[in-house]
C-alpha positions as YAML, in Angstrom:
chain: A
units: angstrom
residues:
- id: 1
  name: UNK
  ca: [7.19, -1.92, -4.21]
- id: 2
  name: UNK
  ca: [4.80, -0.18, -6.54]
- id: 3
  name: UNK
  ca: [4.57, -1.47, -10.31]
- id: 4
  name: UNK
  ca: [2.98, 1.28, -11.46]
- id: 5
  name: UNK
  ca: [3.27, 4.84, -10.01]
- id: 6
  name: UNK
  ca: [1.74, 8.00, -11.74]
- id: 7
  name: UNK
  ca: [1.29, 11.15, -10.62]
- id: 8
  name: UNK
  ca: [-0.75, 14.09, -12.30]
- id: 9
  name: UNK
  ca: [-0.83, 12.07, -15.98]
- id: 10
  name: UNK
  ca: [-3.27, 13.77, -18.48]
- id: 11
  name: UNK
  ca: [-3.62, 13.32, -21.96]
- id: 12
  name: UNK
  ca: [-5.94, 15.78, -24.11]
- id: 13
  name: UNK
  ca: [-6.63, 15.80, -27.85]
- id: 14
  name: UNK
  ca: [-7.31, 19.20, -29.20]
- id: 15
  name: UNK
  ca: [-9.38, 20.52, -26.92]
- id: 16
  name: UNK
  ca: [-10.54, 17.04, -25.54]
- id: 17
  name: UNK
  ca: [-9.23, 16.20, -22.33]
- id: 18
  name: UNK
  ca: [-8.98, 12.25, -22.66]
- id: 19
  name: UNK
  ca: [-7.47, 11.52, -19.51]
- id: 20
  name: UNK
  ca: [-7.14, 14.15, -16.58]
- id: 21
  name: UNK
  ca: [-5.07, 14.62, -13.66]
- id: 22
  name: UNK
  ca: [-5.09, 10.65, -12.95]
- id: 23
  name: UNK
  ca: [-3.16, 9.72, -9.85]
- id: 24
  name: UNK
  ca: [-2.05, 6.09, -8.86]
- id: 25
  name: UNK
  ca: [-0.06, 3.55, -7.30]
- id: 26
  name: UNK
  ca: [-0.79, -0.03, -8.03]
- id: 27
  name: UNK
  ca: [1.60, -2.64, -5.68]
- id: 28
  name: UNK
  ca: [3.73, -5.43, -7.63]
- id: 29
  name: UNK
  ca: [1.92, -8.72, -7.71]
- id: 30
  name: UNK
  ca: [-1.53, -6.82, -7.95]
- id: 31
  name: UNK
  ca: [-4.52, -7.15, -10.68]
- id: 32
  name: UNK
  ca: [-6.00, -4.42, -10.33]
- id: 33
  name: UNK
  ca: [-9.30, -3.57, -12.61]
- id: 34
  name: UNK
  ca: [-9.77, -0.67, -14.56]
- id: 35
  name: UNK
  ca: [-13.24, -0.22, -14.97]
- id: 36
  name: UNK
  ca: [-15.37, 2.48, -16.61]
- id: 37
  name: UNK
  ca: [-17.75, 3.50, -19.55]
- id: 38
  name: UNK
  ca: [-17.08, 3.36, -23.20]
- id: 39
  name: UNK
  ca: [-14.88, 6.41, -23.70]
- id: 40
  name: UNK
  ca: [-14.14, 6.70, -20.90]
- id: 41
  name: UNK
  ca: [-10.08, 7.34, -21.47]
- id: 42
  name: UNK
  ca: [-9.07, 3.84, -20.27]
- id: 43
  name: UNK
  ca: [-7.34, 2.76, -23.12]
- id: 44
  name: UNK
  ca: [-5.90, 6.17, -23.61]
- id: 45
  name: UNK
  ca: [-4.57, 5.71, -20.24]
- id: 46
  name: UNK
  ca: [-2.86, 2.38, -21.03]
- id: 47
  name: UNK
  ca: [-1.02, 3.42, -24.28]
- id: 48
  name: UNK
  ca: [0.77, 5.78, -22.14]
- id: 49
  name: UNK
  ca: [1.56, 3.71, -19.59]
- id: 50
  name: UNK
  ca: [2.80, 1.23, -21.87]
- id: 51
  name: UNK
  ca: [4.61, 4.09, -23.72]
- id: 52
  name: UNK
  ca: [2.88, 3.94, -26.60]
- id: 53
  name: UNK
  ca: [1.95, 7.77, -26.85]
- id: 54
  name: UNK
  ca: [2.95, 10.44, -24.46]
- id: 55
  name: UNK
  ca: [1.33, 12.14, -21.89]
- id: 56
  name: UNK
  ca: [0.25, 15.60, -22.13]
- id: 57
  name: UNK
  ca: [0.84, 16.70, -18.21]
- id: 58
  name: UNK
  ca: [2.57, 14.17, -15.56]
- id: 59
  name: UNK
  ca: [4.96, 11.85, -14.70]
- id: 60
  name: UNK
  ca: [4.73, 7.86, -14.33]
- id: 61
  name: UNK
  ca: [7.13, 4.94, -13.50]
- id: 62
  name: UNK
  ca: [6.04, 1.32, -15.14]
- id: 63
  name: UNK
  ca: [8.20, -1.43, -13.59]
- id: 64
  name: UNK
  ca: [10.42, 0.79, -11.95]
- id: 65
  name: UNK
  ca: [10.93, 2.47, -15.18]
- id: 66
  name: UNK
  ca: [10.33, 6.58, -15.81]
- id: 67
  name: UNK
  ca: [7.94, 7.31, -18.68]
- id: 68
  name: UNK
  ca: [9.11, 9.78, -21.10]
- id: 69
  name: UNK
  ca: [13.26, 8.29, -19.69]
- id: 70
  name: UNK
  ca: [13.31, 4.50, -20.86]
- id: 71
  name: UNK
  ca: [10.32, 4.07, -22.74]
- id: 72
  name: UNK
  ca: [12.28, 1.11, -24.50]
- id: 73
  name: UNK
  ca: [12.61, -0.53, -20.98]
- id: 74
  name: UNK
  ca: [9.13, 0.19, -20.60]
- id: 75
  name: UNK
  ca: [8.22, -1.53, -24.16]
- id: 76
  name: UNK
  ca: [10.30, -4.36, -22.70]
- id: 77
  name: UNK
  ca: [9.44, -5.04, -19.54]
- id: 78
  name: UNK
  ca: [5.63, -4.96, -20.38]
- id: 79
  name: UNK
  ca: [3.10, -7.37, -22.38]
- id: 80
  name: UNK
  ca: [-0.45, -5.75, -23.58]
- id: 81
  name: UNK
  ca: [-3.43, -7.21, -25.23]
- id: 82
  name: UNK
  ca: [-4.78, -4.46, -27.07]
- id: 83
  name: UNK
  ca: [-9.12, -4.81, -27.86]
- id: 84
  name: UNK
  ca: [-8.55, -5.79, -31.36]
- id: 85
  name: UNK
  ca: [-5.17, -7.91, -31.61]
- id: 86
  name: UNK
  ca: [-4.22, -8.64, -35.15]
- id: 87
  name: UNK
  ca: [-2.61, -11.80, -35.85]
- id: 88
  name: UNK
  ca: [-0.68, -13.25, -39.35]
- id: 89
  name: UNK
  ca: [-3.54, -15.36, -40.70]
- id: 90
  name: UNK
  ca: [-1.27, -17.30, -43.33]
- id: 91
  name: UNK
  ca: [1.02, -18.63, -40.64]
- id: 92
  name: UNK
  ca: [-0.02, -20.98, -38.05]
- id: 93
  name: UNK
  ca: [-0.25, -20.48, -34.51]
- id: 94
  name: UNK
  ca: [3.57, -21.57, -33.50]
- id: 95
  name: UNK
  ca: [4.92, -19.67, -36.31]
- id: 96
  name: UNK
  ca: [3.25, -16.46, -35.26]
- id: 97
  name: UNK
  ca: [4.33, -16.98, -31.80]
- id: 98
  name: UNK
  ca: [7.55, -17.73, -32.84]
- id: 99
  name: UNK
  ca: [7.93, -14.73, -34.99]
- id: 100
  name: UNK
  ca: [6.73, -12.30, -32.23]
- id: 101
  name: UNK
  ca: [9.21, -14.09, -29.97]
- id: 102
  name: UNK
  ca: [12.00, -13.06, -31.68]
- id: 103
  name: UNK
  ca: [11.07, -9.56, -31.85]
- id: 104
  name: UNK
  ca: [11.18, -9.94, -28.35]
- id: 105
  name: UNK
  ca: [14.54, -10.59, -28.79]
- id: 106
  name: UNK
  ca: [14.29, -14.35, -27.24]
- id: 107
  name: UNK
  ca: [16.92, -16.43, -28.69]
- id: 108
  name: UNK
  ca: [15.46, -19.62, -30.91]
- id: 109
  name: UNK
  ca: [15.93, -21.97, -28.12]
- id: 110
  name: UNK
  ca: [13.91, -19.83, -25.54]
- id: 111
  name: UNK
  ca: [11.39, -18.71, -28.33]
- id: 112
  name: UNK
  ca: [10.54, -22.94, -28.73]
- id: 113
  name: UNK
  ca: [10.64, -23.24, -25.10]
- id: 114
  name: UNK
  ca: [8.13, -20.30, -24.56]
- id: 115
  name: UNK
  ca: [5.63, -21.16, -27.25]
- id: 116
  name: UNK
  ca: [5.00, -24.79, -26.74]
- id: 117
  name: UNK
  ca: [4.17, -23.66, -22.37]
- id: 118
  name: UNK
  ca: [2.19, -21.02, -23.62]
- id: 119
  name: UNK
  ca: [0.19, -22.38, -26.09]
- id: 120
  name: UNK
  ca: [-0.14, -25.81, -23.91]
- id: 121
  name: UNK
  ca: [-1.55, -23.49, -20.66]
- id: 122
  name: UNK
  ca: [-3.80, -21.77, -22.84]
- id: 123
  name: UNK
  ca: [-5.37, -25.17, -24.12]
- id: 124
  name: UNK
  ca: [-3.55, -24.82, -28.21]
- id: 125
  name: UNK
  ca: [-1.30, -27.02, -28.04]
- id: 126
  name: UNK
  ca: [-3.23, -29.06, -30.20]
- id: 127
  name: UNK
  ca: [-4.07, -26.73, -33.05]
- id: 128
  name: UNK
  ca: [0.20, -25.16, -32.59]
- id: 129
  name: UNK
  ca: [0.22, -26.18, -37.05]
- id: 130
  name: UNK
  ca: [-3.10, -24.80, -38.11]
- id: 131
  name: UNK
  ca: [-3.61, -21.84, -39.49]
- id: 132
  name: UNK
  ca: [-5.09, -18.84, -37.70]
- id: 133
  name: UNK
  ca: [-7.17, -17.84, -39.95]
- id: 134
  name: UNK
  ca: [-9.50, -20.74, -39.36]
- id: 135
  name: UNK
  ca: [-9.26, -20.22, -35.44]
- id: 136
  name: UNK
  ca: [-12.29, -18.83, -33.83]
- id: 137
  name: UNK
  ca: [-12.33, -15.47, -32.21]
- id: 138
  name: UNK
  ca: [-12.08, -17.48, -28.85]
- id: 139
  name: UNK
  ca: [-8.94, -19.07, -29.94]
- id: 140
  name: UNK
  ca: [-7.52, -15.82, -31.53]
- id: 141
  name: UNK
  ca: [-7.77, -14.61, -28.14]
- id: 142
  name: UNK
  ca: [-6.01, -16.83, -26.40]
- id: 143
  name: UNK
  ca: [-3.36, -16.29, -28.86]
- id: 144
  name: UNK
  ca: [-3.08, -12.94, -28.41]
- id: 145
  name: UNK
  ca: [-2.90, -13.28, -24.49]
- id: 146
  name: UNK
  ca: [-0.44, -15.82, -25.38]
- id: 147
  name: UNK
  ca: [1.82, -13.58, -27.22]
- id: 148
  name: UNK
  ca: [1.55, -10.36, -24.83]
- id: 149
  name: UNK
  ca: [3.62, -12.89, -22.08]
- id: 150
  name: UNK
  ca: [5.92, -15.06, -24.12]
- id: 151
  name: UNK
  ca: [8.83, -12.85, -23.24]
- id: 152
  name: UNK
  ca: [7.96, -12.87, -19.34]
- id: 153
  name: UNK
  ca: [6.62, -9.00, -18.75]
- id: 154
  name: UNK
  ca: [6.52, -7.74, -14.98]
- id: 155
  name: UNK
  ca: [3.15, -6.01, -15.77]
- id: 156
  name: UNK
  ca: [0.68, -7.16, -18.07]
- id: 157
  name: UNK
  ca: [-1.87, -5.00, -19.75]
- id: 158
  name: UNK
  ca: [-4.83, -6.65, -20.55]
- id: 159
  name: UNK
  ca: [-8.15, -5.31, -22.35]
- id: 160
  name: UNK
  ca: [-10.95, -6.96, -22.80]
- id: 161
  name: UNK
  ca: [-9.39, -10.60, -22.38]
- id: 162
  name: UNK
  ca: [-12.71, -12.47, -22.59]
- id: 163
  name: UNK
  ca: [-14.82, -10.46, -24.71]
- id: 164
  name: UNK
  ca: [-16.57, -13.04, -27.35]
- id: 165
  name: UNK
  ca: [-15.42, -15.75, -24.95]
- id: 166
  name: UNK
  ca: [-17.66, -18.99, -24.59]
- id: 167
  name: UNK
  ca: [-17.98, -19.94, -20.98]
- id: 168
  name: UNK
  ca: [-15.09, -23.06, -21.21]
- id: 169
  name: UNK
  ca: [-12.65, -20.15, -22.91]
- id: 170
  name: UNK
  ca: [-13.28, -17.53, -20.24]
- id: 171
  name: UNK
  ca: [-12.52, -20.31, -17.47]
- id: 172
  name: UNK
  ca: [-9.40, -21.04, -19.07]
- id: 173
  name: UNK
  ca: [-8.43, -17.06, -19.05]
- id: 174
  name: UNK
  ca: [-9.29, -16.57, -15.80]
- id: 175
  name: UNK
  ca: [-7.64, -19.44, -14.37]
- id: 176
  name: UNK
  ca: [-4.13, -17.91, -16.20]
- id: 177
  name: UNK
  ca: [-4.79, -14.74, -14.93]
- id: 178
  name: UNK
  ca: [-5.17, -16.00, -11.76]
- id: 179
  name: UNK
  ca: [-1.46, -18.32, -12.55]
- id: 180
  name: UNK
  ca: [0.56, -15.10, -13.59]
- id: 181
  name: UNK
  ca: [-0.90, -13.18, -10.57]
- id: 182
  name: UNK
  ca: [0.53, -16.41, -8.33]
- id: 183
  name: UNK
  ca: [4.52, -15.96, -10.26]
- id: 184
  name: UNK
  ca: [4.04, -12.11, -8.83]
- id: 185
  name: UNK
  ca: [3.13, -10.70, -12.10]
- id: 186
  name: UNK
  ca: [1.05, -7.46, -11.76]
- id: 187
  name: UNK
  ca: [-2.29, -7.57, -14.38]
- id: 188
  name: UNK
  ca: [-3.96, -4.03, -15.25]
- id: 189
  name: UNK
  ca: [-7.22, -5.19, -16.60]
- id: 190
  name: UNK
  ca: [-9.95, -3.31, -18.19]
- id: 191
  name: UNK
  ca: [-13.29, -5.14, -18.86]
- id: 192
  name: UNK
  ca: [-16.60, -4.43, -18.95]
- id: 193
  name: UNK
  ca: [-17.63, -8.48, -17.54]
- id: 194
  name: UNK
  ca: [-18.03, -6.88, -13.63]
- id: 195
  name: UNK
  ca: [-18.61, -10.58, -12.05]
- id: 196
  name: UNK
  ca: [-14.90, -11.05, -13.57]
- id: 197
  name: UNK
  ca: [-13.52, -8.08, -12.16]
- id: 198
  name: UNK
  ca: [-14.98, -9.25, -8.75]
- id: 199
  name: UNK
  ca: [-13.74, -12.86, -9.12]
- id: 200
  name: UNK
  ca: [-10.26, -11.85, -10.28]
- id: 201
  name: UNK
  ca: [-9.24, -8.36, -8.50]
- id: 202
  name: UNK
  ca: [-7.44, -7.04, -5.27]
- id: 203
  name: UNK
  ca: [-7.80, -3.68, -6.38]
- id: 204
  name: UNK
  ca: [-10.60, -2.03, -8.37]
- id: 205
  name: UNK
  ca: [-10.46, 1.80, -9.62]
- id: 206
  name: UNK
  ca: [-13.46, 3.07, -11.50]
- id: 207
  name: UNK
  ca: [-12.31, 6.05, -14.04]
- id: 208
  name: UNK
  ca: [-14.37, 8.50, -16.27]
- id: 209
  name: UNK
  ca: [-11.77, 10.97, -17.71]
- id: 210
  name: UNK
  ca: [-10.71, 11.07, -13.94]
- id: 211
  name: UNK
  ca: [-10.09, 8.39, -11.11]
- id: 212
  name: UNK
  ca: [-13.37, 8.38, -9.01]
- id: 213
  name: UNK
  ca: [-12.49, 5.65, -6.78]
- id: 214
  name: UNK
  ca: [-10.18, 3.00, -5.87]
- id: 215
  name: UNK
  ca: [-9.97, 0.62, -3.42]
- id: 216
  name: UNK
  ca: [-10.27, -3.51, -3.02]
- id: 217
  name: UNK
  ca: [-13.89, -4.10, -3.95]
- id: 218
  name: UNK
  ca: [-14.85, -5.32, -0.25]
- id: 219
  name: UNK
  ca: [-14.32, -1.87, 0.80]
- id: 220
  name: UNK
  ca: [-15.85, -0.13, -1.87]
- id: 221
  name: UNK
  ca: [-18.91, -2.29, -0.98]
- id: 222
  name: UNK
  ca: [-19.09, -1.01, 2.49]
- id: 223
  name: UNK
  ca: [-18.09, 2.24, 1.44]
- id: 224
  name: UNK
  ca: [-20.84, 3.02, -0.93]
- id: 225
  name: UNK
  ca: [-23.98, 0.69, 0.99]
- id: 226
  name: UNK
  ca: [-22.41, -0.40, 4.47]
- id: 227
  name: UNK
  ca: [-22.16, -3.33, 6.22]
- id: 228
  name: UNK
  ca: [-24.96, -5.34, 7.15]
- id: 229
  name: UNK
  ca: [-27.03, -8.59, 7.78]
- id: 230
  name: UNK
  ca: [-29.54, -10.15, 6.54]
- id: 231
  name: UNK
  ca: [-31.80, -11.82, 9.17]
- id: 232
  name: UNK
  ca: [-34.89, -14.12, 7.97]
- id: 233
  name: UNK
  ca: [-37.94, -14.50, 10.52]
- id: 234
  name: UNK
  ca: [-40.79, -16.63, 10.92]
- id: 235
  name: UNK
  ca: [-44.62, -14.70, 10.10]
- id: 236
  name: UNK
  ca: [-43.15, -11.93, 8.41]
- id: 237
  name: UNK
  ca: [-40.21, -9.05, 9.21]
- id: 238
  name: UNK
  ca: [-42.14, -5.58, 9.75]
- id: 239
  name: UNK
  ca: [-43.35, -6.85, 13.27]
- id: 240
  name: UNK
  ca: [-39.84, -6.22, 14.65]
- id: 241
  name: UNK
  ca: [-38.28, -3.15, 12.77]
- id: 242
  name: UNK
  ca: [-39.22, -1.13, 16.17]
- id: 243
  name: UNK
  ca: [-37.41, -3.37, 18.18]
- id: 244
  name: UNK
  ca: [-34.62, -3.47, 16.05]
- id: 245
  name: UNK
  ca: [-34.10, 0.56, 15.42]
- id: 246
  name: UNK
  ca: [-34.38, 0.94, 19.41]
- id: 247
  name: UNK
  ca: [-30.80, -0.83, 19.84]
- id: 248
  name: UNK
  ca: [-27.91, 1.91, 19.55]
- id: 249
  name: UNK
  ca: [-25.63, 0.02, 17.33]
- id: 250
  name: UNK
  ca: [-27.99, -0.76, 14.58]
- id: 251
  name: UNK
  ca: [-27.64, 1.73, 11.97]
- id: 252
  name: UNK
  ca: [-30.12, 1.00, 9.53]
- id: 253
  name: UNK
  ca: [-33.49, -1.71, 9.15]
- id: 254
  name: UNK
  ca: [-35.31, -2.09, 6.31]
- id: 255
  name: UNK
  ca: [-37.89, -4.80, 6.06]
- id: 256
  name: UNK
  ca: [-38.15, -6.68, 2.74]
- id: 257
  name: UNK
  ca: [-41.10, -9.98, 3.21]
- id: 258
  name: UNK
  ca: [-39.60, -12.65, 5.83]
- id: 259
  name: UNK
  ca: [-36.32, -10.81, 6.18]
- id: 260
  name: UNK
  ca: [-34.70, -8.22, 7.88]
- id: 261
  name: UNK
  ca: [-32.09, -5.92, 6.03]
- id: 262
  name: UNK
  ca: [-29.86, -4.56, 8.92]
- id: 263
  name: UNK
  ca: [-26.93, -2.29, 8.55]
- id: 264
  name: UNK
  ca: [-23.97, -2.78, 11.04]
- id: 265
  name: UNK
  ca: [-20.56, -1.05, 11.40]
- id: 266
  name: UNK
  ca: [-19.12, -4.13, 12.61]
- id: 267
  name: UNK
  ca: [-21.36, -7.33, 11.30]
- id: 268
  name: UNK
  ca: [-18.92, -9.62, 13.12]
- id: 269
  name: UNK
  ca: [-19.20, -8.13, 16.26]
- id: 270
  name: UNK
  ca: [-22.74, -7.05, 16.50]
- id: 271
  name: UNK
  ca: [-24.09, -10.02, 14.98]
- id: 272
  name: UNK
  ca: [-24.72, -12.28, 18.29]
- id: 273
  name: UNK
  ca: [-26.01, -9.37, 20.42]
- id: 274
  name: UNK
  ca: [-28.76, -8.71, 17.20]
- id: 275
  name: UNK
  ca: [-29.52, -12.17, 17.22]
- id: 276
  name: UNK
  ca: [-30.08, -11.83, 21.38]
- id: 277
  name: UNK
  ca: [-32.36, -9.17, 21.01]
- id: 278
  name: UNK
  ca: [-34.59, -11.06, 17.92]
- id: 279
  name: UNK
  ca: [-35.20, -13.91, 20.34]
- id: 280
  name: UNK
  ca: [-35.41, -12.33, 23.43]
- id: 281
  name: UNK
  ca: [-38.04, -10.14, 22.00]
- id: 282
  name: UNK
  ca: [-39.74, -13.32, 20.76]
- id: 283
  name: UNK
  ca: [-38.89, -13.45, 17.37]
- id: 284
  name: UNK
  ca: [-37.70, -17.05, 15.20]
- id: 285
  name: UNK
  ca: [-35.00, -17.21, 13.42]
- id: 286
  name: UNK
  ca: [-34.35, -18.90, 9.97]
- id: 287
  name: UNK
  ca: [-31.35, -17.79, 8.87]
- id: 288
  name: UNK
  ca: [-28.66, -14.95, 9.23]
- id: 289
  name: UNK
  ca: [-26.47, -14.53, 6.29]
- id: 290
  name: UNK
  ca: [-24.01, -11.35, 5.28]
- id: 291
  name: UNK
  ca: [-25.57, -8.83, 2.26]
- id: 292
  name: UNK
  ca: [-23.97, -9.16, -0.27]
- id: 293
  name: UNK
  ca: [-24.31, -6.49, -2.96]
- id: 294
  name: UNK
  ca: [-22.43, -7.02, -7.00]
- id: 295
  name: UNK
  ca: [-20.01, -5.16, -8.49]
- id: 296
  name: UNK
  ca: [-21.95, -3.93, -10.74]
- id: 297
  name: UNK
  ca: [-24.61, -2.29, -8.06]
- id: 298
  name: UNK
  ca: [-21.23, -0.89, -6.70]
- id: 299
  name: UNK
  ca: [-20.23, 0.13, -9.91]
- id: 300
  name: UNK
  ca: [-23.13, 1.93, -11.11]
- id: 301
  name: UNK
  ca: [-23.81, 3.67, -7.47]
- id: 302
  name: UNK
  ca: [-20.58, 5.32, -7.95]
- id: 303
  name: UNK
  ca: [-21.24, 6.50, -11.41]
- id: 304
  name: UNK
  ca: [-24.45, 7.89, -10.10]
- id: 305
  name: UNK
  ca: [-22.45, 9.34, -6.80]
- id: 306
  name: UNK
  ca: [-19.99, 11.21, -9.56]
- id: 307
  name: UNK
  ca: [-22.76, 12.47, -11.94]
- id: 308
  name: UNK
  ca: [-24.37, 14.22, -8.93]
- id: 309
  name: UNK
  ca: [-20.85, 15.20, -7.81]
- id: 310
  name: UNK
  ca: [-21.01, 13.66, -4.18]
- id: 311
  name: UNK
  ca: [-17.93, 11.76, -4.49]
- id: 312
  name: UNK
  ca: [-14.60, 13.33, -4.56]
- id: 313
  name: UNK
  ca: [-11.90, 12.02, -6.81]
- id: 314
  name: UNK
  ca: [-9.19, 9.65, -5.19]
- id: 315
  name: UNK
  ca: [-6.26, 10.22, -6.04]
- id: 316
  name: UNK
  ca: [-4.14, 6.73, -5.16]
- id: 317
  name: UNK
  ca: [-5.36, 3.43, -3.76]
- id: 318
  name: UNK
  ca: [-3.61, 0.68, -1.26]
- id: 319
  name: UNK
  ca: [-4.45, -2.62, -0.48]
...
């Protein structure tokens, strides 16, 4: 079952086209990251889905609900952190929980129940009677992320979670993304921290005004460089490039120093018989490890793949 299912949705300003023609199915129990540029149209694209404004063109179902239909089931079934939460300064951090609870609609019983877990897993327990307005802005945030799942959402928007986050913080956000993922919640998450996108998503989707891409980011790593090895040899790599580009399944060798930069359609396969033909050929092997390229190269080749328009638009991903 998909959690979120849209088909066509575009939302222009004016003249501005914000988001366009934008395609997706994301499967329950998912995060999926929603990455792009400042601008961009990704938060545009989650105040619709969380029916906060309407789309222009397009249809969408959030948690089995149809947009534009039961927006109020929508509202309900859904949490958000928005980039710039506001909080009640004056009250401390249980009593703005608690208040926000009972919007929710949870009884006062429930409400209790729901703020002391929440504020314990997100390491305030502790500081539950002080006042916000002396928390940092790493505590605010946890707050916030507290209060967009104190009434148990299916899906759970999330922007930005651990932007101005010291390094203990963003452990401790990551780690509860990582819980609610493992109770099947599904997490849409935009950031712009790619090494946390990698850590925490099955599904990635990069989006300028349009989807470009998505797909889990293993395959969007062999989709936009390959597969391949690298192999490191004794007294230096450019000796055996000709040996290497003579064998039929090697796709690709680049030298770079001791090591040899192969590209393979099948790595696990194709491995041993490379390895057969280095030694057999006299070569001596150090080392054969996987490459390994970041997000973020991934990321940025696909920008540069859609600014010279060699990458068509996607239209839905599975994992």
């Amino acid at each position: 079952m998909n959690a979120i299912e849209c088909s066509g949705l575009g939302r222009t300003f004016g003249d501005r086209a914000a988001v366009e023609d934008l395609s997706l199915a994301i499967p329950s129990g998912t995060v999926f990251g929603f990455l792009g540029p400042n601008g961009a149209g990704k938060t545009t694209t989650v105040r619709m889905l969380t029916a906060l404004i309407a789309p222009t063109t397009g249809e969408a179902r959030v948690a089995g609900y149809q947009l534009g239909v039961e927006n109020q089931e929508i509202r309900q079934a859904v949490g958000i952190l928005t980039e710039t939460p506001g909080m009640y300064e004056r009250l401390s951090a249980r009593q703005n929980l608690q208040f926000f609870a009972r919007l929710y609609g949870l009884d006062a019983l429930t409400a209790d129940r729901q703020v002391e877990r929440y504020l314990r897993l997100l390491g305030l327990w502790e500081r539950r009677e002080d006042r916000v307005g002396t928390f940092s802005k790493g505590m605010r945030q946890k707050l916030a992320i507290a209060r967009a799942v104190l009434h148990e959402p299916r899906v759970v928007f999330l922007d930005e979670p651990t932007s101005g986050l010291d390094p203990e913080a963003s452990l401790v956000v990551r780690r509860f993304i990582h819980d609610l993922r493992g109770e099947g919640r599904t997490i849409f998450l935009t950031t712009h921290n790619l090494p946390e996108a990698d850590e925490l998503c099955d599904l990635i989707g990069v989006f300028r005004t349009r989807l470009l891409v998505v797909d889990t980011p293993q395959n969007l790593r062999a989709r936009l460089f390959g597969r391949g090895t690298r192999v490191r040899v004794s007294g230096g790599a450019s000796r055996w490039l000709e040996t290497l580009r003579g064998l039929s399944f090697v796709r690709d060798v680049v030298a770079e120093g001791d090591a040899l930069r192969v590209t393979l359609a099948d790595p696990d396969a194709e491995n041993p018989r490379l390895v057969r033909a280095l030694v057999l050929a006299g070569a001596e092997i150090q080392s054969v490890e996987p490459v390994s390229h970041s997000l973020e190269e991934v990321y940025l080749g696909l920008l540069e793949s859609r600014e010279r328009k060699s990458l068509e638009p996607v239209g839905a991903g599975r994992l």
